[in-house]
C-alpha positions in Angstrom: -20.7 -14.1 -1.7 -18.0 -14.7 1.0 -14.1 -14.1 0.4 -12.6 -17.1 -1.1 -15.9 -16.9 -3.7 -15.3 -13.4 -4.3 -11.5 -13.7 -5.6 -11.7 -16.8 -7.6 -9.6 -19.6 -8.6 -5.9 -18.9 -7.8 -3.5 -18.9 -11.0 -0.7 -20.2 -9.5 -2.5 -23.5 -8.9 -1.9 -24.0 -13.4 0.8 -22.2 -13.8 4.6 -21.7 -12.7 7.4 -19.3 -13.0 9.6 -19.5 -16.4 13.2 -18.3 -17.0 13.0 -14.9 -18.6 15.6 -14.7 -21.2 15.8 -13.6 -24.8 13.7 -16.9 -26.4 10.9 -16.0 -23.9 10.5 -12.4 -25.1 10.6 -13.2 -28.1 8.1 -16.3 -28.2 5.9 -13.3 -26.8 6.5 -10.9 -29.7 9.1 -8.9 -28.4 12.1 -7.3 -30.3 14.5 -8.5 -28.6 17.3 -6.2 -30.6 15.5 -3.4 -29.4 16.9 -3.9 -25.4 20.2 -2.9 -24.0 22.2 -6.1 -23.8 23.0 -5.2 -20.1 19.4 -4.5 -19.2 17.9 -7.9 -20.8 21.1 -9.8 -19.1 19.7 -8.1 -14.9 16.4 -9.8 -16.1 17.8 -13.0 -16.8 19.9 -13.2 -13.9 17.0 -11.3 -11.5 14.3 -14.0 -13.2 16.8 -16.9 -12.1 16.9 -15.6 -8.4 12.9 -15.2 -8.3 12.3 -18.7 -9.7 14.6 -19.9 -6.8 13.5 -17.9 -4.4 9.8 -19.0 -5.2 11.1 -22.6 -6.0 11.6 -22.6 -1.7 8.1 -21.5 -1.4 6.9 -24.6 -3.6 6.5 -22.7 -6.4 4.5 -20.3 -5.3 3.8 -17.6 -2.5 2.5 -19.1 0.3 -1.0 -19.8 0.2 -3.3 -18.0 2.8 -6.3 -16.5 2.1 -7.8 -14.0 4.4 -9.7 -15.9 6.2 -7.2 -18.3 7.2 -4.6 -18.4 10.0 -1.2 -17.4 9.9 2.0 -19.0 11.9 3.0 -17.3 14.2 6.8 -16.6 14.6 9.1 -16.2 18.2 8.6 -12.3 19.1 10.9 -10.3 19.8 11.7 -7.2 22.3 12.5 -3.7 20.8 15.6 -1.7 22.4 13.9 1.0 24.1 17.3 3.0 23.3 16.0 3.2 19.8 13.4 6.4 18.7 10.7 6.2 16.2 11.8 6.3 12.7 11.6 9.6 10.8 9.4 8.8 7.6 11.2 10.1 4.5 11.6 9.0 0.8 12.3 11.7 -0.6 13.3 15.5 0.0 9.9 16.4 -0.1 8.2 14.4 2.7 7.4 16.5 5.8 9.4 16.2 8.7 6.8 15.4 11.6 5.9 12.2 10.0 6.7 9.0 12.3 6.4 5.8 11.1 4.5 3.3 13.7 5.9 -0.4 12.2 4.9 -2.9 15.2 5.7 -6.1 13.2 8.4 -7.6 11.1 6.8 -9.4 8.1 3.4 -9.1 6.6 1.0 -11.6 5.7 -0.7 -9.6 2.4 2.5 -10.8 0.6 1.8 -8.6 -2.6 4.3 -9.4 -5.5 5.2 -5.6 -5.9 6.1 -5.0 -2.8 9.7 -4.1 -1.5 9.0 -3.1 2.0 9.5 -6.4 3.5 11.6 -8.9 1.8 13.2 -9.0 -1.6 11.2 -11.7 -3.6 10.4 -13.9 -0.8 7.2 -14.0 0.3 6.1 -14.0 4.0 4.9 -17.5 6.0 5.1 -15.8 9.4 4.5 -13.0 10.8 7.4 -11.8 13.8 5.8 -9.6 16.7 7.4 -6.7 19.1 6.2 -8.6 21.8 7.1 -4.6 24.1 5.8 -2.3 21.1 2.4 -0.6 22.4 4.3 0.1 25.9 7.2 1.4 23.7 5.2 3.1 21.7 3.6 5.0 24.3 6.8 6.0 26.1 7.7 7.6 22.4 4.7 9.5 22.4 5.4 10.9 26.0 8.7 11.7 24.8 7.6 13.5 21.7 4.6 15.5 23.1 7.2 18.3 23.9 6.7 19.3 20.6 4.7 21.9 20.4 3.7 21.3 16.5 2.8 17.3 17.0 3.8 14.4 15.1 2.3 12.4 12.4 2.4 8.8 13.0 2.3 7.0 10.0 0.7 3.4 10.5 2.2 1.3 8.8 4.5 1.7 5.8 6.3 -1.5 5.6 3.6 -4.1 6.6 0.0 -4.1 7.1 -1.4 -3.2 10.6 -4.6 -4.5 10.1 -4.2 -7.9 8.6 -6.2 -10.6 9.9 -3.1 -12.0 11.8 -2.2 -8.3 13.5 -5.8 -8.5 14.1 -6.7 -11.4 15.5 -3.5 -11.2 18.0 -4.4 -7.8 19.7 -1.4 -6.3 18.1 -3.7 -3.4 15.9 -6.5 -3.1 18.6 -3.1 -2.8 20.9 -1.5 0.2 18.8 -5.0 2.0 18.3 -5.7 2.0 22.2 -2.7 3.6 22.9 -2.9 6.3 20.3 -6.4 7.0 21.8 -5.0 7.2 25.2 -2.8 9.2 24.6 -5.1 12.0 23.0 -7.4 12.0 25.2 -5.0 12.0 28.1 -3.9 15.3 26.5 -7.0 17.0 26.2 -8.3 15.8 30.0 -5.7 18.5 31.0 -7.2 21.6 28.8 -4.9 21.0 25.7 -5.6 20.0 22.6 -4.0 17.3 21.1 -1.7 18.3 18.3 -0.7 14.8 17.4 -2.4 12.9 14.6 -2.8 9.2 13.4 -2.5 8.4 9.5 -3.2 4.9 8.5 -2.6 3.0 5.0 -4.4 0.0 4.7 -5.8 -2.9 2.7 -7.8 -3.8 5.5 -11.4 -4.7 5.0 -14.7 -3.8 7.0 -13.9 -7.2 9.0 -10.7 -6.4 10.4 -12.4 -3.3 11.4 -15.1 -4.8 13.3 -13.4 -7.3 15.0 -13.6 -7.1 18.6 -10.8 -7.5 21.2 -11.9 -7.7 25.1 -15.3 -6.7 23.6 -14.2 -3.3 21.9 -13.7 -3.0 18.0 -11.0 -1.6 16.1 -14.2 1.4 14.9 -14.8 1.8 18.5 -11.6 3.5 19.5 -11.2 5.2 16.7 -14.3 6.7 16.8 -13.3 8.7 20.4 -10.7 10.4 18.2 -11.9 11.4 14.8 -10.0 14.9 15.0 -7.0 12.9 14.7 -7.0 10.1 12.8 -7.2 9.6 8.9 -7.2 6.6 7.5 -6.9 5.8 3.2 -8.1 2.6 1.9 -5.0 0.9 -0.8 -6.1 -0.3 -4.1 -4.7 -1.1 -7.0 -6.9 -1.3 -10.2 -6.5 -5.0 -11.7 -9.4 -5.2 -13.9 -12.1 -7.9 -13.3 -10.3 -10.8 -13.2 -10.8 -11.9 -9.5 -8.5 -14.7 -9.6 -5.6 -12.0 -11.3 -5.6 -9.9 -8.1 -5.7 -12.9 -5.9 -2.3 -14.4 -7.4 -1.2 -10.7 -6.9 -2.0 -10.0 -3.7 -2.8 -13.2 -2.5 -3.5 -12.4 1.3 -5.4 -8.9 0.8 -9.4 -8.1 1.2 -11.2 -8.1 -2.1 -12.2 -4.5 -3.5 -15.6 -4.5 -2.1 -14.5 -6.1 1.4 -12.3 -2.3 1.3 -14.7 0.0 0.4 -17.2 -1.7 3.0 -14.4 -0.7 5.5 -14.4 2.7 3.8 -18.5 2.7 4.1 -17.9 2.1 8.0 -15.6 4.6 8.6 -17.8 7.8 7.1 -20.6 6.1 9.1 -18.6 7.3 12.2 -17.2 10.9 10.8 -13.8 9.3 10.5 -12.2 10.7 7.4 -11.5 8.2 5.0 -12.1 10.3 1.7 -8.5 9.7 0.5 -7.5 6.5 -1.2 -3.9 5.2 -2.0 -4.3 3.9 -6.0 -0.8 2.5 -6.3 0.8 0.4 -7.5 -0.5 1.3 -11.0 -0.1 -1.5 -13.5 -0.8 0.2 -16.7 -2.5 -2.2 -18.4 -5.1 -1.9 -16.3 -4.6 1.9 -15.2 -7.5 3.3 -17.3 -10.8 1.1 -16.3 -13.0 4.3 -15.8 -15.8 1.6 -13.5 -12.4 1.4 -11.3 -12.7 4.8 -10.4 -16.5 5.3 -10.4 -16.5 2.6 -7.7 -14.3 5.1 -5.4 -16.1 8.0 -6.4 -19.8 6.1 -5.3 -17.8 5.4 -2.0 -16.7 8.9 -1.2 -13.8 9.0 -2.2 -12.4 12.2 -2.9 -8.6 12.6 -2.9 -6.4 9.8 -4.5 -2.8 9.4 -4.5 -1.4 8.1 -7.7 2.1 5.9 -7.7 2.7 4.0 -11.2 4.6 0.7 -10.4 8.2 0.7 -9.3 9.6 -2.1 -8.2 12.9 -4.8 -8.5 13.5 -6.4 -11.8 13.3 -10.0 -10.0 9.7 -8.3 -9.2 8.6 -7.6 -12.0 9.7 -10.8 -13.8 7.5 -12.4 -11.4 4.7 -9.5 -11.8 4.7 -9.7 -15.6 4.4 -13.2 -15.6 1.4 -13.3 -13.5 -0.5 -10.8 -16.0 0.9 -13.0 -18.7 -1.6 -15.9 -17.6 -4.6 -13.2 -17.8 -3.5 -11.4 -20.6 -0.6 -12.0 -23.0 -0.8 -8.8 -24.8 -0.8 -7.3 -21.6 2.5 -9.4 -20.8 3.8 -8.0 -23.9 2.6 -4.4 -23.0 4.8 -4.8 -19.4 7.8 -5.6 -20.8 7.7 -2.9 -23.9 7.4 -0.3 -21.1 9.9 -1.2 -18.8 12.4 -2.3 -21.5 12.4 -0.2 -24.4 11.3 3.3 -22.7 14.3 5.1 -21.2 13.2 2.8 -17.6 16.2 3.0 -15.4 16.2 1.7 -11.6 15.7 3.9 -9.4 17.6 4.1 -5.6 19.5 1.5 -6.6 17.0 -1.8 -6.7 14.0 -0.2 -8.6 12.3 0.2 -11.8 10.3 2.5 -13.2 8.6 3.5 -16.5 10.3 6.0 -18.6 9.7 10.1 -18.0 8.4 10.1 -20.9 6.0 7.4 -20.5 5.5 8.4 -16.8 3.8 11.7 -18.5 1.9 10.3 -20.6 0.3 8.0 -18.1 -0.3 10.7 -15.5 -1.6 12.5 -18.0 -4.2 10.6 -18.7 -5.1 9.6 -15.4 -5.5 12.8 -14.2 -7.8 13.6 -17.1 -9.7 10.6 -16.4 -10.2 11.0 -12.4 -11.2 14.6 -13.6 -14.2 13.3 -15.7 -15.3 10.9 -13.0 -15.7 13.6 -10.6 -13.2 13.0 -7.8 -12.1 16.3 -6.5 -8.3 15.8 -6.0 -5.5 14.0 -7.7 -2.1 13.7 -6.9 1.7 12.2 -6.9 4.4 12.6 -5.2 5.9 16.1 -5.4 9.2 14.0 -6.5 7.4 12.9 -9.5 6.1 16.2 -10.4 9.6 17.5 -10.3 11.4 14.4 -12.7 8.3 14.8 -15.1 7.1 18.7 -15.1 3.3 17.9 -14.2 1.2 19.2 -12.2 -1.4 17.6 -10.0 -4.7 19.6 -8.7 -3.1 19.0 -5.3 -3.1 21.7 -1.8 0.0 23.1 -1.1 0.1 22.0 2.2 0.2 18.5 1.2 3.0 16.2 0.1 1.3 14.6 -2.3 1.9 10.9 -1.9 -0.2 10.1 0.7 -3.3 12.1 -0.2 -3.5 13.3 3.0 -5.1 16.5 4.7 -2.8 18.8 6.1 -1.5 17.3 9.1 -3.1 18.7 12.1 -6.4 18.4 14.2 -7.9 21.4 12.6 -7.3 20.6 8.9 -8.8 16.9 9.7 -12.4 18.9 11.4 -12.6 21.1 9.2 -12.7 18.1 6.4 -14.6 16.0 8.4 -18.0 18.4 8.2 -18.0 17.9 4.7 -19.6 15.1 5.3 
């Protein structure tokens, strides 16, 4: 079954984007007496600046399957004056983590995200035509650190997307993050430095070859420092709902072929990034037995937050799966105590946001996977506790950030 077979028939082809207002809720069911009069009129008015955002899109986000090519937009030169950016969301993230972000756009163009544009999907992708040689200069620079640097790749766009692929700009970063290890260790040190990657890459980004070298093949010289965590988001079986909601990502099995790959070659990959959680679909226990039968062994748990103009596109979406699952959205982020978060976001209430976790937890528990965690934020705001190491932040799933911590997991194997 190739990729456009494996994700289906895409929903936005029968279907477009409504005004969210108080006759739509109800047509669905909803008590609309039961929401705060301010909170039902930010949907309105955040439904109304989705539908026009998407209205300049045609009515849709742009449609490129994985397969297919992306255009390209003018690059542009970073200021070597400028440092790389100290990853932190909240209090609790560690302060040696880096975050490596060599383009400006991404081409996944997932309707919950709010790393690259507010509700306006991505038709190019914009390229630091001078990142890899800045990027190496920065790791020069920072190697007078005795206690090294995690260098986070990427939180705001997708390094390995077919595009970032396909253009050297991945196989680019890579390279020079091998370099520069074994540089280091050519002159009797060890390299304290290590690589974490988040991806929704799949095994054929991985493979791909630039100058006759894959992106596998120079990560494999450095497998004491490099981690990499597969992204998934459980969506149920609907192919065709996770295509209209991430409309430019790998299918499930394309990622845990890339995770297959990866333990092939000793590279840890045993983590697994399940966020955004949609709850609807939170608790499909085959979800999670897939990871387990794929070695995973630590995930990271992050229930949906996100914009309100989001999530009235988001809910919609579900809405032409599932109504009642429409209607389940909207109860949850209108009647609980939801409130946005850093300004722009939305969350479930505490209340609900234990209840969830909760469950979750008890569920990964039963299917065997050794480690689940949150963000040490979220264990503060709701009380739980996560069977999570110390050491670790929580949100990433990661192992303790150092060469030795990343061996040492590595013969588990």
């Amino acid at each position: 079954m190739d990729y456009k077979e494996a994700m289906g028939e895409n929903l936005w082809i029968d279907h477009s984007l409504q005004l969210v207002n108080a006759k739509y809720l109800s047509d669905l069911g909803i008590e609309v007496n039961n929401i705060k009069p301010s909170l039902l009129n930010t949907l309105t008015q955040a439904s109304q600046t989705a539908i026009h955002s998407y209205r300049e899109m045609g009515g849709k986000p742009p449609s490129i399957d994985a397969d297919e090519q992306l255009p390209l937009a003018p690059s542009i030169t970073i200021s070597t004056d400028v440092s790389l950016s100290k990853h932190g969301n909240t209090p609790f993230c560690a302060g040696n983590i880096r975050e490596v972000i060599p383009v400006n756009g991404c081409q996944i163009n997932c309707l919950y995200c709010l790393a690259v544009s507010q509700n306006r999907p991505q038709t190019e992708v914009q390229y630091y035509d001078n990142y890899s040689t800045w990027f190496k200069k920065q790791l020069v620079i920072n190697s007078t650190d005795e206690t090294g640097f995690m260098y986070y790749v990427s939180p705001k766009t997708e390094i390995m997307s077919p595009e970032t692929v396909r253009n050297g700009v991945a196989h680019g970063i890579f390279s020079v993050f091998r370099d520069h290890v074994l540089s280091t260790e050519a002159t009797g040190k060890r390299c304290k430095d290590t690589m974490f990657v988040v991806t929704k890459a799949g095994v054929q980004e991985l493979l791909s070859e630039l100058n006759g070298e894959s992106i596998l093949d120079i990560i494999t010289a450095i497998p004491d420092n490099i981690q990499i965590n597969t992204s998934l988001t459980p969506l149920g079986n609907n192919p065709s709902l996770r295509k209209a909601i991430e409309p430019g990502a790998r299918s499930i099995e394309d990622r845990l072929k890339f995770v297959d790959a990866l333990q092939a070659k000793n590279i840890l990959s045993t983590g697994a990034l399940v966020e955004p959680i949609i709850f609807p679909y939170a608790f499909d226990i085959s979800f999670y037995q897939q990871l387990k039968q794929h070695g995973i062994k630590r995930v990271a748990l992050d229930l949906l937050t996100t914009s309100m103009e989001n999530l009235a596109v988001i809910n919609q979406v579900i809405g032409w799966d599932s109504k009642k699952a429409e209607k389940q959205m909207w109860e949850a982020y209108l009647f609980t105590d939801a409130s946005p978060k850093n300004g722009m976001r939305f969350s479930v209430g505490i209340e609900m946001q234990k209840m969830l976790y909760q469950k979750l937890n008890q569920l990964i528990k039963e299917v065997g996977i050794d480690h689940a965690a949150t963000c040490k934020f979220v264990e503060m705001n709701t009380g739980l506790r996560f069977v999570t190491n110390e050491e670790d932040c929580g949100c990433m799933a990661h192992i303790s950030p150092n060469p030795k911590s990343i061996s040492i997991e590595r013969s588990k194997f």
